[in-house]
N, C-alpha and C positions, 0 to 999 in steps of 0.2 A: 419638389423633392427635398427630402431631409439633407443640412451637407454635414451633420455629425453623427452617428447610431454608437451607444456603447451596448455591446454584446453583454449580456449578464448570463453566462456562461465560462466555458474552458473546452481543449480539445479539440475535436475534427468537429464538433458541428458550430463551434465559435469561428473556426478557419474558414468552413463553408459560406457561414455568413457573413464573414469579412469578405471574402471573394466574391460573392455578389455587391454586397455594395461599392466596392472598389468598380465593377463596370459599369455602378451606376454614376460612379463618381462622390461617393460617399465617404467621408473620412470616417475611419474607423476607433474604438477605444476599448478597450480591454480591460478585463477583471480580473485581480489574479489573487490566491492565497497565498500562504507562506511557503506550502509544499506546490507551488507551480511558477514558479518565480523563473524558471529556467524552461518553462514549456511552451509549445511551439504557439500556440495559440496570440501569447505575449510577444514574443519573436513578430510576431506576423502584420501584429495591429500598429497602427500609426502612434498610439501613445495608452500605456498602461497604469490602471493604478492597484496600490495592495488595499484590500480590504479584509485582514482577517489572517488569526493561524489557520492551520491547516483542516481541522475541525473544520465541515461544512456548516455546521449550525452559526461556525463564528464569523461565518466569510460567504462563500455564494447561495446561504440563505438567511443571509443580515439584510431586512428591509434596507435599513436606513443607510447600512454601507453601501448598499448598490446606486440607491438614490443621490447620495453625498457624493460618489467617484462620478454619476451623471453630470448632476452641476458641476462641480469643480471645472470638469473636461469642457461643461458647455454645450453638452451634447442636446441635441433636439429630439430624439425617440431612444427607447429603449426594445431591444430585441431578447428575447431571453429563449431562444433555440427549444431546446426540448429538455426535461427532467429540471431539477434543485425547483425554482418560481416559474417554468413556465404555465403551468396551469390554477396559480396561486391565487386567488381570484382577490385576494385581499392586497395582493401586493401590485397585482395589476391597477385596481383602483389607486391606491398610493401614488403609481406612476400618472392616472389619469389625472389627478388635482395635481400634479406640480407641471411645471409648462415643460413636462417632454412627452409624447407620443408613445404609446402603446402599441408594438407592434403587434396585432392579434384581436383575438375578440373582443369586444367591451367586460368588464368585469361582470356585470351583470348578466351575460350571456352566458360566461363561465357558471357565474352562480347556477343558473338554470340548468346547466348540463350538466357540472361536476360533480350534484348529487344524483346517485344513480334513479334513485324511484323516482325523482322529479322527470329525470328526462326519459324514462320508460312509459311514463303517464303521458308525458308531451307525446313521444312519438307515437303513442296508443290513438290521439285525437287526432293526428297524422296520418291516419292510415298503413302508418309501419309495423312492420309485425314485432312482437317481443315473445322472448323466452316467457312460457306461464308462472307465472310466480306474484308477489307483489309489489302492487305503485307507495307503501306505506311502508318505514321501519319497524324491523322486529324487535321486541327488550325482552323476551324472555324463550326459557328452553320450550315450552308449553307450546304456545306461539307456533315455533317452527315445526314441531311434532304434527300440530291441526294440519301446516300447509303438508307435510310430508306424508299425512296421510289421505289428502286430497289430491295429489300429484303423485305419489309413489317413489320412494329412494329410489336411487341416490337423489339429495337437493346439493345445495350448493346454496352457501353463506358468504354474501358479500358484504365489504366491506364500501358503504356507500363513497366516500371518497378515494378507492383502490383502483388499480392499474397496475399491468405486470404483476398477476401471482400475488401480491400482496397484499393481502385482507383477506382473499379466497380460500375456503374450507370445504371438503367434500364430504357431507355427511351420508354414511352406508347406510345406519341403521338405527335405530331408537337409543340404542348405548352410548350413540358417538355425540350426541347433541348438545348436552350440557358442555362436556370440553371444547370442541369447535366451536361454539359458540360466543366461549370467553374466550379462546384464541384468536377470531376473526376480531371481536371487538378491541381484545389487546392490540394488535396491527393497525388497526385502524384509527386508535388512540396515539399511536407510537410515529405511523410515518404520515398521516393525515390530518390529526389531529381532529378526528371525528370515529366517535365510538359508533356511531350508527351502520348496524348491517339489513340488509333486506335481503329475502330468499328467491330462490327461485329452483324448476327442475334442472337437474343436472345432464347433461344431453351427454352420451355415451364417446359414441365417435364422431364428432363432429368436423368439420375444415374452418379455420380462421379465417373471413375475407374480409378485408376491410377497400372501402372506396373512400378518394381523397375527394374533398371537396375545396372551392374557391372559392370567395363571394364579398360582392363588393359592398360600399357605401350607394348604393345607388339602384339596391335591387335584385341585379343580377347573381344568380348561383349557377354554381358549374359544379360537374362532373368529371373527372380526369378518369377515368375507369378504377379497374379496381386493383386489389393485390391479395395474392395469396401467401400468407403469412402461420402455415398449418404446419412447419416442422419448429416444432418447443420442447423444448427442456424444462418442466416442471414451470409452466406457463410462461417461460421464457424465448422468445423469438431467436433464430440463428439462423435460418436463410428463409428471405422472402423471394418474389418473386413475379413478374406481373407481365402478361396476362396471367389468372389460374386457371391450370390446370382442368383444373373441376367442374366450370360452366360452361353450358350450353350456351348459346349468343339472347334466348329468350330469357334466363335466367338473369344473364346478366344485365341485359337491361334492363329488366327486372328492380334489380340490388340498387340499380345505378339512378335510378329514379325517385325508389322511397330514398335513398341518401338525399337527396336534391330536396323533395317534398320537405322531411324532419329537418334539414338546417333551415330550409325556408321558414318553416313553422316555429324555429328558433329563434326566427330574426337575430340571427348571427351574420358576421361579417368576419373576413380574412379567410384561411389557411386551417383545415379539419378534417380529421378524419373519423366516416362513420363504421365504426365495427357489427361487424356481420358475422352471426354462427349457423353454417349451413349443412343439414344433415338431410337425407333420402328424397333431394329434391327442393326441399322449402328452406326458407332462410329468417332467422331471427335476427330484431335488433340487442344488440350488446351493450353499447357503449359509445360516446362521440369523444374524442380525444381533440382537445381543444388549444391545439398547437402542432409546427410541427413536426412528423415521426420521422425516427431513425429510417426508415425504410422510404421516405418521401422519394430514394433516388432512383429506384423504378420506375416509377410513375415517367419523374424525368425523362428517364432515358428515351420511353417507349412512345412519348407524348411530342418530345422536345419542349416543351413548357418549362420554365425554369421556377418552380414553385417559390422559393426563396425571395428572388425579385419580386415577384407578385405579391406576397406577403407587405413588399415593402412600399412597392405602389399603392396598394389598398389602404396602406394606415395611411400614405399621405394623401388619399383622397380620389387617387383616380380610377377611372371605370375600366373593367375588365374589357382586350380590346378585341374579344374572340368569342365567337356562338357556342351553344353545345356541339351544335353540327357540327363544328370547327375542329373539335377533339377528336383526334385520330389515333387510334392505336397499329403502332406500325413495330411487330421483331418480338423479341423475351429479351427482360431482362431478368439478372438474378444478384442479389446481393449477398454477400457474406460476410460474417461480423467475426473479425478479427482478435477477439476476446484472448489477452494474458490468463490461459488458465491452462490445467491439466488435463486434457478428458480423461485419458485413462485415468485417475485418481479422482472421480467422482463432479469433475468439472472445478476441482479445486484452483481459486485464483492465485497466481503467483507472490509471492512476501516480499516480491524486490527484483533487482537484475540492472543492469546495464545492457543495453540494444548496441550489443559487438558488431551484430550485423545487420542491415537493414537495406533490401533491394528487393525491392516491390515490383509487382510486372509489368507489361504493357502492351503497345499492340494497337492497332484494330478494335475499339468492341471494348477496351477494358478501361475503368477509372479508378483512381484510388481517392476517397477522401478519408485526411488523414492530419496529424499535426506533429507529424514525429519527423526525427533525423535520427541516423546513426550515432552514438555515442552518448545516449538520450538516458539517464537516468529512467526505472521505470515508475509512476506515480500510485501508491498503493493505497490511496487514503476516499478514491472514489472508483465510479464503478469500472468495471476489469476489460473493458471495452477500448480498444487504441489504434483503430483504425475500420474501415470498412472497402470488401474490395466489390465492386459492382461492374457484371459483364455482360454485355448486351450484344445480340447475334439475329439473323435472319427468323428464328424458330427457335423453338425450345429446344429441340435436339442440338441445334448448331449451339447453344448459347452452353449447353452441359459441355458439347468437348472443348469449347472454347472456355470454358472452366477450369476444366480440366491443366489446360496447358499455362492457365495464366495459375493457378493453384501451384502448379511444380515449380512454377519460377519463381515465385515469391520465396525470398529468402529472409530469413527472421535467426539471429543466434543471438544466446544473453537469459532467455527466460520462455518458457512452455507458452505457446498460443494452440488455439483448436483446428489451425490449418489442416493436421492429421485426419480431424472428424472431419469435415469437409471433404476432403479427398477421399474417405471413404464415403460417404454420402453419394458423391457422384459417380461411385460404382454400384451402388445399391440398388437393386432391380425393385423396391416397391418406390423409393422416391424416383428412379430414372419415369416410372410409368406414370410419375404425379397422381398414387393412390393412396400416399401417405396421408394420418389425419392427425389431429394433435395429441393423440395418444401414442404416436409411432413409436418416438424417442422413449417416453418412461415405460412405455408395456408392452413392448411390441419387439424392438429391437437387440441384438443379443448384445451384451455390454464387451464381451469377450473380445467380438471384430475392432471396436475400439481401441482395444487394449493392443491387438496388431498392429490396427493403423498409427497409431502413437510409436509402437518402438518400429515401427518401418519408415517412418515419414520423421518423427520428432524429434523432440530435443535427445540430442545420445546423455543418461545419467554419469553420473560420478560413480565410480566404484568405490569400493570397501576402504576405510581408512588405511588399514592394515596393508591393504595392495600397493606393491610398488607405485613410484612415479611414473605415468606416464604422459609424454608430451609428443604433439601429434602436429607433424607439418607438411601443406601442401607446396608441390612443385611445377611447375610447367617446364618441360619437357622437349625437345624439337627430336626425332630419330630419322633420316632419312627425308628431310621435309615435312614429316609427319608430323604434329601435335598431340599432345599427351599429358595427360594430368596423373600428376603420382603423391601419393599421400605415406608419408612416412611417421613411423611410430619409433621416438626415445624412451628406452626402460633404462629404468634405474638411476634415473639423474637425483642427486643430491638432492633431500628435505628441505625444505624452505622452513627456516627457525620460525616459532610465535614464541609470544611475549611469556615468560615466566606468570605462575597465578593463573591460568586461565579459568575459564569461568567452570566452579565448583556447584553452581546448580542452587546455591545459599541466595544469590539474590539478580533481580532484574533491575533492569534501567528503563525507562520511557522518558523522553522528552518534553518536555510541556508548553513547546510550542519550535514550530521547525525550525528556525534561527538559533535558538538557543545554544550557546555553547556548554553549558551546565544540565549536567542530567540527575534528575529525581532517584535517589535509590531506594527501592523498597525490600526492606529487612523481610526474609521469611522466616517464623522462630519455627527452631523444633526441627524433628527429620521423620514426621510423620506424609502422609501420600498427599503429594500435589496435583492435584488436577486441573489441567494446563489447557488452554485454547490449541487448538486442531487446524486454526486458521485464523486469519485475519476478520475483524469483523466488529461489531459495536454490540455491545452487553445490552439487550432489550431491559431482562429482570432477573433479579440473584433472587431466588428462592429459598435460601437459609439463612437464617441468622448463627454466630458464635455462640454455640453452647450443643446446636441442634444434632440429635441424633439422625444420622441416615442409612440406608443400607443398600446393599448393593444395586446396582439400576435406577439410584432416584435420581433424580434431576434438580443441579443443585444451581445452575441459571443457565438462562436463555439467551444463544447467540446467533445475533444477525450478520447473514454475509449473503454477499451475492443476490440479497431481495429473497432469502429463503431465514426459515426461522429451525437451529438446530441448537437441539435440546444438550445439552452436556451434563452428564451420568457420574454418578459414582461407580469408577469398578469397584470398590468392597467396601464393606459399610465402615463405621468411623464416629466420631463426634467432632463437629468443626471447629477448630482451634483459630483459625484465620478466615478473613476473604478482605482480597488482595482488591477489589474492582466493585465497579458500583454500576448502576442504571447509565446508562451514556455513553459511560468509558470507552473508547475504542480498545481497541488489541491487536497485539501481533501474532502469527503461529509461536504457540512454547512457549506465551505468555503464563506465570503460573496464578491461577483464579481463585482457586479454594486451595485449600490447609484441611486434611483429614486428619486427628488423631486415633 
């Protein structure tokens, strides 16, 4: 067994994997940016190094910094959890030529799977089913017109090295082709670094199952069953859940076999998940995610299996010490993702906060993985994900009210999380019946009960500047022996002074790297119409130059947040005097981007 692992990550699944190698008796090492110097993940680990400002590209997707904090530390394997390199199949090689260990598949196993047509063709010679579409990339509009009239709209434009929503385009109709098309391939250029898309039919209402797989150096592959992963937000995951809902027991062993067959036929080894889209019965293959998922803790639960250790057993060689027979599915579990965002406000992530409060549930049945404390700065510079709470019960009915109750007691003040949607989730009569499919959320669903459950469950807003002060205290209480909580409200308490000058709207500051004590000011000339980011988020591509005429509704660049690509508009037209931001740049909300005059 390894006695160093440095985690090439951050967060709750850096903690996760610290925690497992800690029972195996693994010392652990940590990677940190500029902007996580104070998070929990560093706190947790036996010894940390910086590798980078805050900017991911400079820091936990810097080959060589990750490599170089290895050595230093000494370490003998490297783990890289899920998202920044863990499915990087170039940087996984890197790791295999210097003397540390790869936690995960071989590079070359990634290579095979991480492009999609490659592993649709494998799993085709496999005996596993796929979506109809093709084993070959597409380069032109023409191209996907043939397949779309062979198959019939809607298709669906993938982006061959994409995952989560990203690179994926849904084409209606013969209009939409040429756009989607350079859209898919701009994404796919942008967070892949591969412009290749390949088509395929677009399946209407379908369920997300995905089954995790194990498999060692020596042969054997396993099955842990499956998970149903079919409530998303604009192909975004927010409660999975396993067993699903959805399968019959032939079905599922079914799913659970060709998954076993295609990794076998991969000659893969460690820790994967194969994805399955199942619609009136039959099940297609998706996708193999070649590391592992946010959602692995299901499986956990319901399995006892501790996917993570075995992960780590396998890179150092040894054999899996359990049959298939062996895998047992025993309860429901259900996970939730704990996401800094707003739902009532479009799922918009939070721009900052301080975690005033922080008292997670417990119980029976509940775990929290997580890398926060109370007083926690919030980190806005990666994805809006800060915790997960995962509840496991006799049955699926028992596992919803046992949800329920550990939902009400989690307490979060400082910044908006989706706890609110969640809670109403688990009143919803199409998810309680487990009939929801990945369409529920964007087409299905009324936005408006959202909007309830936020101002019933959430964060309470700030009222109107103009509105007196008010300051709001709780008391505990004894009347008679009885106990009592009283919450008292002061009006009218004295303004709290700010600084003379405030900010006139004339100029911003950004920092140019998080330590920095000096901040960049950029001049905006003119008092013509500023058109500002709406959120936090990284500038894909500025679509005007200085000089350019626009008019109202054009799109004057493209911004990335949240793994969705949103266009930013002129409201009335103009001639561009400035731009403020370039390809790369990150952003704050009310950052200002363009200068219209």
């Amino acid at each position: 067994m390894f006695s160093k692992v440095l985690v090439a990550n951050r967060g709750e699944i850096a903690v996760r994997v610290m925690r497992a190698c800690k029972e195996l008796g693994i010392r652990t090492v940590a990677v940190y940016s500029d902007a996580d110097k104070h998070s929990g993940h560093v706190r947790y680990a036996d010894e940390a190094y910086n590798i980078g400002p805050a900017r991911a590209a400079d820091s936990y997707l810097d080959h060589e910094a990750v490599i170089e904090a290895g050595e230093k530390a000494g370490a003998d394997a490297v783990h890289p959890g899920y998202g920044f390199l863990a499915e990087n199949a170039e940087f996984a090689a890197k790791v295999e030529e210097s003397e540390m260990t790869w936690v995960g598949p071989s590079a070359a196993a990634m290579e095979r799977l991480g492009e999609k047509t490659k592993a649709r063709a494998l799993m085709q010679k496999a005996d596993v089913p796929v979506v109809p579409g093709t084993t070959e990339p597409v380069e032109s509009a023409e191209e996907v017109k043939e397949i779309a009239d062979e198959y019939g709209y809607p298709v669906a434009i993938k982006a061959e090295g994409g995952g989560g929503g990203r690179g994926l385009k849904v084409v209606h109709n013969e209009d939409e082709v040429e756009d989607q098309l350079e859209t898919a391939q701009r994404e796919g250029e942008a967070y892949f670094d591969n412009a290749s898309v390949y088509v395929e039919k677009y399946l209407e209402a379908p369920r997300h199952i995905e089954v995790q797989i194990l498999a060692d150096k020596h042969g054997n592959v396993r099955h842990l069953g499956e998970r149903d992963c079919s409530l998303q937000r604009r192909h975004q995951k927010v409660i999975e859940e396993a067993p699903s809902p959805a399968l019959d027991d032939d079905l599922r062993e079914r799913i659970g076999e060709a998954a076993r067959r295609g990794v076998d036929a991969a000659d893969y080894t460690n820790a994967g998940t194969v994805e399955f889209l199942v619609e009136d019965g039959e099940f297609y293959f998706m996708e193999v995610n070649t590391r592992i998922q946010v959602e692995h803790t299901v499986t956990e639960q319901v399995t006892g299996i501790d996917v993570v250790k075995w992960q780590l057993r396998v890179a150092a060689g040894e054999e899996l010490a359990f049959s298939q027979d062996d895998v047992e599915i025993d309860g429901h579990s259900m996970e939730f993702r704990i996401n800094a965002e707003n739902a009532a406000n479009d799922f918009a992530p939070a721009t900052g906060g301080t975690l005033e409060t922080y008292d997670p549930p417990g119980g029976i049945g509940v775990r929290m993985d997580d890398a926060l404390r109370q007083g926690d700065d919030l980190v806005t510079d990666y994805d809006s994900m800060i915790a997960k709470l995962i509840v496991t019960a006799g049955d699926r009915e028992e596992c919803i009210i046992r949800s329920e109750r550990a939902l009400e007691e989690f307490d979060i003040d400082g910044f908006h999380t989706i706890i609110p949607f969640h809670r109403l989730m688990l009143t919803d009569e199409t998810f309680r019946a487990g009939e929801h499919t990945t369409k529920y959320l964007d087409e299905e669903l009324d936005t408006s009960r959202i909007e309830q459950a936020v101002e019933k469950w959430g964060l309470a807003e700030s009222g109107d500047d103009e509105e007196e002060e008010v300051t709001e205290r709780d008391f505990t209480v004894e009347v008679n022996g009885k106990r009592f909580e009283v919450s008292l409200e002061e009006r009218g308490a004295p303004a709290i002074p700010t600084p003379a000058g405030g900010s006139s709207g004339s100029t911003r500051s950004r920092p140019d790297v998080a330590e920095s004590d000096e901040e960049e000011e950029v001049v905006i000339e003119g008092d013509g119409e500023q058109i500002a980011a709406e959120m936090q988020g990284t500038i894909l591509s500025v679509d005007v130059e200085e000089g350019d005429e626009v008019a109202s509704g054009d799109v004057v660049c493209v911004l990335e947040a949240m793994k969705m690509e949103n266009d930013v508009v002129a409201e009335r037209g103009g001639t561009v005097s400035q731009i403020l931001v370039g390809e790369g740049d990150s952003v704050d909300m009310g950052d200002v981007l363009v200068v219209l005059e």
